[in-house]
C-alpha positions as CSV (number, residue, x, y, z in Angstrom):
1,X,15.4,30.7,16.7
2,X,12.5,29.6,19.1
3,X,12.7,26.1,20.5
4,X,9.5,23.9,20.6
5,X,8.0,23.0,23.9
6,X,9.0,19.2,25.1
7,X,6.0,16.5,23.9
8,X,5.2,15.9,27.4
9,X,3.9,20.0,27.5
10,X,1.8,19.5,24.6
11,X,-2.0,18.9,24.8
12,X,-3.4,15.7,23.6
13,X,-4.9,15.9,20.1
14,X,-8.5,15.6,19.7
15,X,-9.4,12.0,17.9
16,X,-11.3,12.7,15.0
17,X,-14.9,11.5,15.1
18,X,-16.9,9.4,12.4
19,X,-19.6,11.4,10.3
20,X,-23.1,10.4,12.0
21,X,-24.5,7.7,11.0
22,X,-21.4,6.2,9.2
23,X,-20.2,3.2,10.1
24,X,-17.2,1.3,10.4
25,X,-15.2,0.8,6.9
26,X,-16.2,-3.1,5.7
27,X,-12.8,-4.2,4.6
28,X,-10.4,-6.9,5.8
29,X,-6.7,-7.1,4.4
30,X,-5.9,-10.6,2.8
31,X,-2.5,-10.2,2.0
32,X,0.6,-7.7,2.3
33,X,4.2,-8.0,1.4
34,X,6.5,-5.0,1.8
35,X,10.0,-6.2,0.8
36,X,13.1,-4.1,-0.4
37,X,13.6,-3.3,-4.4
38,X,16.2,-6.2,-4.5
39,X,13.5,-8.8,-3.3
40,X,14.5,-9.5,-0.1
41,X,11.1,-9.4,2.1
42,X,10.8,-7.0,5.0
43,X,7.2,-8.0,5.8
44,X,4.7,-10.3,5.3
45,X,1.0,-11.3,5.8
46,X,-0.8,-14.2,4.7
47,X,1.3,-14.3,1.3
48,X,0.8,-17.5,-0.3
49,X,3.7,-17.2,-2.2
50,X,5.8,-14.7,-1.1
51,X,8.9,-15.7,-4.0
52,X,5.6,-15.9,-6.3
53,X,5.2,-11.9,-5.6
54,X,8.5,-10.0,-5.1
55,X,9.0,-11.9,-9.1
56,X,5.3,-10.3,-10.0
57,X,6.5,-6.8,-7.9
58,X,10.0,-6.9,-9.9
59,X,8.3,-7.6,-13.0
60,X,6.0,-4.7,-13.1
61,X,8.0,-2.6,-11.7
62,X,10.8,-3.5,-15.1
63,X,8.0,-3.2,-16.9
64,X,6.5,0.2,-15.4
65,X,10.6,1.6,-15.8
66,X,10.4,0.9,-19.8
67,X,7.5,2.2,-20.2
68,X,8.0,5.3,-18.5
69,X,11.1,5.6,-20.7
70,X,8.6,5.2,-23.5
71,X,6.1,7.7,-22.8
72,X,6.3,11.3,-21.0
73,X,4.3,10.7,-18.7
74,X,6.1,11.0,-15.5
75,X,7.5,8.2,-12.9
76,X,5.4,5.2,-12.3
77,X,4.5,5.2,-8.8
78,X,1.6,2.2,-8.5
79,X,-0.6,-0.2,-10.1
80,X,-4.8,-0.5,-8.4
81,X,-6.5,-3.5,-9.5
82,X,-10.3,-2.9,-8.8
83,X,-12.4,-5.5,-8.5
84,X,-16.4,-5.3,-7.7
85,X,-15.4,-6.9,-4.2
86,X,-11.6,-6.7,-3.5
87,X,-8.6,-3.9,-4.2
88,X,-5.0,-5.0,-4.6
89,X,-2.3,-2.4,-4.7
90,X,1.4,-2.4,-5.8
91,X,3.4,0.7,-5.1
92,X,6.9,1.1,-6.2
93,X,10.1,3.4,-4.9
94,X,13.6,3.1,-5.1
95,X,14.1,1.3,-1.7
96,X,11.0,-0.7,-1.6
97,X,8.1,-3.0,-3.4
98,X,4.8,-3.2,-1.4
99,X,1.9,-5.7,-2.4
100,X,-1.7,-5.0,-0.2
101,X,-4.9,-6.9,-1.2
102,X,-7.8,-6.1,0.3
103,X,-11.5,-7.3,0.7
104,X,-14.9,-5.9,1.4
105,X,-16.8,-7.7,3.1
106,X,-19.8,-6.3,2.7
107,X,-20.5,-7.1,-1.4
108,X,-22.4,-10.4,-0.8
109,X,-20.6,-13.3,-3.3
């Protein structure tokens, strides 16, 4: 079995460019909590409430477990809540909740 070359022998990666004439994305994160399944946070960011939203996490996530139990269709991995000018996120796994809610700034209000 070959060994692989130490890092410090490997050649930099190339950063991928943008596509001409896009520009940067125009969206700012308002809020994430990444906390454990029990509850217990791990992170935060300007969560208003984080108790308010490790009980909303928990909830959906109860929620998401009956009805997967339900219906045969699969494991419930995440919830997306689109809205014309923000995107909130919950994701689920065995070891962790994680809330992200983000803005775009560029649909005028």
């Amino acid at each position: 079995m070959s060994s692989l070359p130490p890092s410090s022998t490997l050649p930099p990666r190339p950063r991928p460019r943008p596509a001409r004439g896009a520009s940067a994305p125009n969206v700012a994160v308002t809020e994430t909590l990444i906390c454990t399944a029990q509850g217990d946070p791990i992170y935060q960011f300007q969560c208003a409430d984080v108790l308010d939203r490790v009980a909303l996490l928990q909830n959906i996530a109860q929620q998401a477990t009956l009805l997967s139990q339900a219906l045969p269709l699969g494991k419930f991995e995440r919830l997306e809540i689109r809205q014309p000018d923000r995107r909130t996120v919950a994701l689920f796994s065995q070891d962790r909740l994680v809330f992200v809610s983000v803005v775009n700034t560029a649909v005028p209000k």
